[in-house]
N, C-alpha and C positions, 0 to 999 in steps of 0.2 A: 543211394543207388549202389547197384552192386560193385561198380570199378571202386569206389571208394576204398572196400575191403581188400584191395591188391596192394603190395607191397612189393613195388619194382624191382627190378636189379638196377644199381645207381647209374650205371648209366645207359639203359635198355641193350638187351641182348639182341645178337642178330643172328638170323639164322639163314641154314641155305634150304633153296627150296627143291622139292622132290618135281622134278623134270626128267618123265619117260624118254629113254631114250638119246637123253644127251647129260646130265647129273648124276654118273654111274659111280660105281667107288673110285673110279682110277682120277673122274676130274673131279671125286670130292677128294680126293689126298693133294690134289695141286692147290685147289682154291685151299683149303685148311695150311695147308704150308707157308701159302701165300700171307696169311694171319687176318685177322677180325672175326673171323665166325666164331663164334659162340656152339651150336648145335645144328647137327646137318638132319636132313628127314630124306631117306630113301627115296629110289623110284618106289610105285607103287608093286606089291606082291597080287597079284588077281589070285583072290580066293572064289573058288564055287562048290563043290560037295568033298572037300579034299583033305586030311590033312597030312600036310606036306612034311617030308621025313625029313631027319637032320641033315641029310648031306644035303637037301634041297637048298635051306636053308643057309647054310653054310658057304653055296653058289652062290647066290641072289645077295646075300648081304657076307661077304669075305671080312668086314670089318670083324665080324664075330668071334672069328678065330683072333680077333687083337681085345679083348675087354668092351668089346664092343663102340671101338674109335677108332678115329683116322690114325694114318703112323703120327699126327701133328698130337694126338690125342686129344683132338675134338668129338664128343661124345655123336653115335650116329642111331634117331628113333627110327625102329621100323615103319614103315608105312602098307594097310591091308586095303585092300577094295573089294568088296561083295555086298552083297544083300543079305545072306543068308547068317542072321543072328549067332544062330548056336555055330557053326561052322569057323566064323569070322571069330567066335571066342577061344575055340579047341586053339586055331593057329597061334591067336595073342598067347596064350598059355607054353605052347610050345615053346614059341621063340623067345619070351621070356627067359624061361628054363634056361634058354642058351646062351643068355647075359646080353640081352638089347638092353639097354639103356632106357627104352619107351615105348609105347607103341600110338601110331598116329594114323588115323581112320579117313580114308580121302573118301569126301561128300563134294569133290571141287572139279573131279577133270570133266570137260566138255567136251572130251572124243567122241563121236557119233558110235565107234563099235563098242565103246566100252557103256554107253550110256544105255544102246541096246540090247545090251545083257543084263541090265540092272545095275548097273557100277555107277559111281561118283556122280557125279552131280545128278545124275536122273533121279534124286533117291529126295531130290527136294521140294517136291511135293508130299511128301510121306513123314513127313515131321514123328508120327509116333511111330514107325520103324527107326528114322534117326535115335530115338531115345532106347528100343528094343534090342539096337546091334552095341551102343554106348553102352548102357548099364549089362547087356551080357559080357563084352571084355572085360569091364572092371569089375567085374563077379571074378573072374576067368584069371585077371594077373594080379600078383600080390600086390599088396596096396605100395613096396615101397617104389613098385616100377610103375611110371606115368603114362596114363591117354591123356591123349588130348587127339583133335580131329581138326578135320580142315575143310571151311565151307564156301559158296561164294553164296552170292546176294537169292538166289534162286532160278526160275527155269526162264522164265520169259521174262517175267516179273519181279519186283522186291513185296509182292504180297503176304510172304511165307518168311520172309528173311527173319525177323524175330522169333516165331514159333519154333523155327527150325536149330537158332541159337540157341534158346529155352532149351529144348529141347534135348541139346548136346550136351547142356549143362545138367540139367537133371538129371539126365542119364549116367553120370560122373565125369563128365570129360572136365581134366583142372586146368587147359588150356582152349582156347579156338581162336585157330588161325582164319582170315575174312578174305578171301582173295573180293575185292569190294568192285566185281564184277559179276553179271548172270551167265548161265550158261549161254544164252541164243548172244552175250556178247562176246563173247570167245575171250582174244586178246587186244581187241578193236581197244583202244583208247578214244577215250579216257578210265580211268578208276576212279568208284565212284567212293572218296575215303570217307565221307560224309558220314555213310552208313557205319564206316565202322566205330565214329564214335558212336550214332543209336544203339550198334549190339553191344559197347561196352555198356551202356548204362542200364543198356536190360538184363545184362546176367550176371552173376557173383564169382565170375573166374575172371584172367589175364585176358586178355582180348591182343592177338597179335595181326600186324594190317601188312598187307601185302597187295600189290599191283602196281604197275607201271611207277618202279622205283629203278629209276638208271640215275641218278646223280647226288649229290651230298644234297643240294636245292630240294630235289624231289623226298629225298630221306625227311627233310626237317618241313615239309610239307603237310606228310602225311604223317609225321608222330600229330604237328600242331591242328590240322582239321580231323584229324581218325581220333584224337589224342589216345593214342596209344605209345607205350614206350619202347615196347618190341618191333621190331620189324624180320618181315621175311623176302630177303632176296632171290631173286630169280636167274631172268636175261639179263639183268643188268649187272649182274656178277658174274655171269659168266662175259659179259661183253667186254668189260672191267672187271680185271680181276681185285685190281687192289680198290674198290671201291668200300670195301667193307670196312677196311684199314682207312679210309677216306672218312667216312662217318664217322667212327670212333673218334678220331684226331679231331673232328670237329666238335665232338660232341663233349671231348674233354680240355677244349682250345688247345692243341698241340699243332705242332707244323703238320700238313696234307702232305704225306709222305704221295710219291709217283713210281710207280714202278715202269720205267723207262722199256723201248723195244729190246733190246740188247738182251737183259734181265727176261723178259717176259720170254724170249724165243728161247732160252735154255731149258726154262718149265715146258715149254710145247714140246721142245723136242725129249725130253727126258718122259713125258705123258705118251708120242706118240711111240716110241721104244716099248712103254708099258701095254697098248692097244696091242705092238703087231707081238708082243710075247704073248696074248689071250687072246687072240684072233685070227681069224683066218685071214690069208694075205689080201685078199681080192676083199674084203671086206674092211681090213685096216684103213685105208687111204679115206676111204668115207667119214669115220669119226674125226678126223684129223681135219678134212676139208668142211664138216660139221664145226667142228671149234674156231676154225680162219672165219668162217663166213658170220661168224657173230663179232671177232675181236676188229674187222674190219671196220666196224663202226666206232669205232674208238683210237685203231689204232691203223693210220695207211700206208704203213709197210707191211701189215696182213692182208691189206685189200690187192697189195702187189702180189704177195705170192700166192691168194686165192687166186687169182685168173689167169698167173702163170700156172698154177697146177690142177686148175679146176676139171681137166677130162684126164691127168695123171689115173694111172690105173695099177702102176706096179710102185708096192709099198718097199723095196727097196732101195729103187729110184730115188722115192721122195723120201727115205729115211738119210740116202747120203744127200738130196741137196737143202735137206732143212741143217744137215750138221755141218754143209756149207754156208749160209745162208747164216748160222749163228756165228762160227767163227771170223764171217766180213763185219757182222754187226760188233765182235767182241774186239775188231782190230781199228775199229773206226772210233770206237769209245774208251782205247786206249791212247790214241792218236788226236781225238778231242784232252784228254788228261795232259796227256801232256807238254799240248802248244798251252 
């Protein structure tokens, strides 16, 4: 079988996952700081008849202008989304040129607008377009920079889910990421990791498993039923950030290190600094209350100041009482030290 032919990394790499909208560079320099990740994968780029100039390029993915990594120097693949072969190959080539690290093909988001224009996962029914847009990038970028793509199980059904794997791989992708869900199941749990051991055994590349992985239990779950060794982190990383570091340590028996409230509120507020320097003020407060409203679930002194500042509207405001807010936590955890 083809996983046979895979030769791990000893202890499976992790990686972060490409999240529209909330996995931008500013919260992949936090989480990469934070440590565990291995390789991060972009928001997606929507490509349609374009190709996009270098300063485009150089917005959308700012790690560029760093070797194409975090300031942690954790390596960052581009990720493209279209239909349109030749098009979808011009840009791999481009951004290439401009030192990506990879380029990674999203066959996985379940947006209704994006699906409607032919993007990501609507494209899984079309298994030999999957293969026409795969073997045009790796025509397109030099052989030593990597595709790989990222699918989930298919549209309604797992009818297509192997064809569509086949498919990726033919075409040259030397990875595939399974989000080991269909589109009509959006982010509904369960994941279904099962599948992702099937697609390792159907095709001759890495096979990495991704879906509803929020805890070290859930990690050693879905390497042992997906058996896969890779894993790709999502909401559970950003929900947890030090989850990543969680898996490793387990995975190498070392102590589960914890990254404490105290520790965590100096990364948010050092993060939302970075928001309201690229953003517009009235806009700031929303990524900021976007990050609280996931680590709440993890952590419940974020659940406290998400619904203290949940209608907060001036990002001033909330930039002095979060640097209040961290200096109570940093005097309360000095005052723990030292009774």
């Amino acid at each position: 079988m083809g996983a046979a032919c895979i030769a791990p990394h000893a202890r499976g790499r992790l990686w972060l996952a490409p999240m529209e909208g909330l996995a931008d560079a500013l919260l992949r320099d936090v989480l990469t700081r934070i440590g565990g990740v291995d390789t991060c994968v972009t928001e997606f780029v929507r490509i349609t008849d374009t190709l996009l100039p270098r300063a485009a390029w150089l917005r959308r993915v700012p790690e560029l202008n760093h070797g194409g990594c975090t300031p942690a120097g954790v390596p960052v693949r581009v990720q493209l989304l279209g239909s349109d072969a030749e098009c979808l190959a011009d840009n791999a080539a481009r951004v290439a040129s401009l030192g990506a690290p990879g380029i990674d093909l999203n066959f996985g988001c379940p947006a209704p607008t994006v699906n409607r224009h032919r993007g990501g996962a609507a494209l899984l029914g079309e298994p030999t377009l999957l293969y026409r847009i795969v073997a045009a990038v790796r025509t397109a970028v030099p052989p030593a920079v990597p595709v790989t793509a990222k699918m989930r199980l298919g549209l309604g059904d797992t009818t297509l889910a192997i064809d569509c794997a086949q498919a990726l791989a033919n075409g040259g992708a030397e990875e595939i990421t399974v989000h080991a869900r269909t589109k009509v199941d959006g982010y509904r749990p369960p994941a279904y990791w099962e599948w992702i051991a099937r697609i390792r055994d159907a095709v001759p590349v890495n096979v990495i498993g991704n879906g509803e992985i929020w805890s070290v239990g859930d990690a050693q779950r879905c390497r042992e039923i997906g058996g896969c060794h890779d894993l790709m982190l999502g909401r559970g990383l950003v929900t947890r950030p030090d989850l990543a570091l969680a898996i490793l340590a387990a995975r190498t028996g070392s102590p589960a290190p914890r990254l404490d409230w105290a520790q965590l509120l100096g990364y948010v507020e050092n993060y939302f600094a970075a928001v309201r320097a690229i953003m517009a003020p009235r806009h700031a407060p929303g990524r900021l209350k976007l990050w609280l409203s996931y680590l709440r679930n993890a952590y419940p002194e974020a659940a406290s100041l998400f619904t203290q500042w949940r209608t907060a509207t001036d990002s001033r405001v909330l930039a002095d009482a979060l640097s209040l807010a961290r200096a109570r936590e940093a005097a309360v955890s000095r005052s723990l030290s030292m009774s």
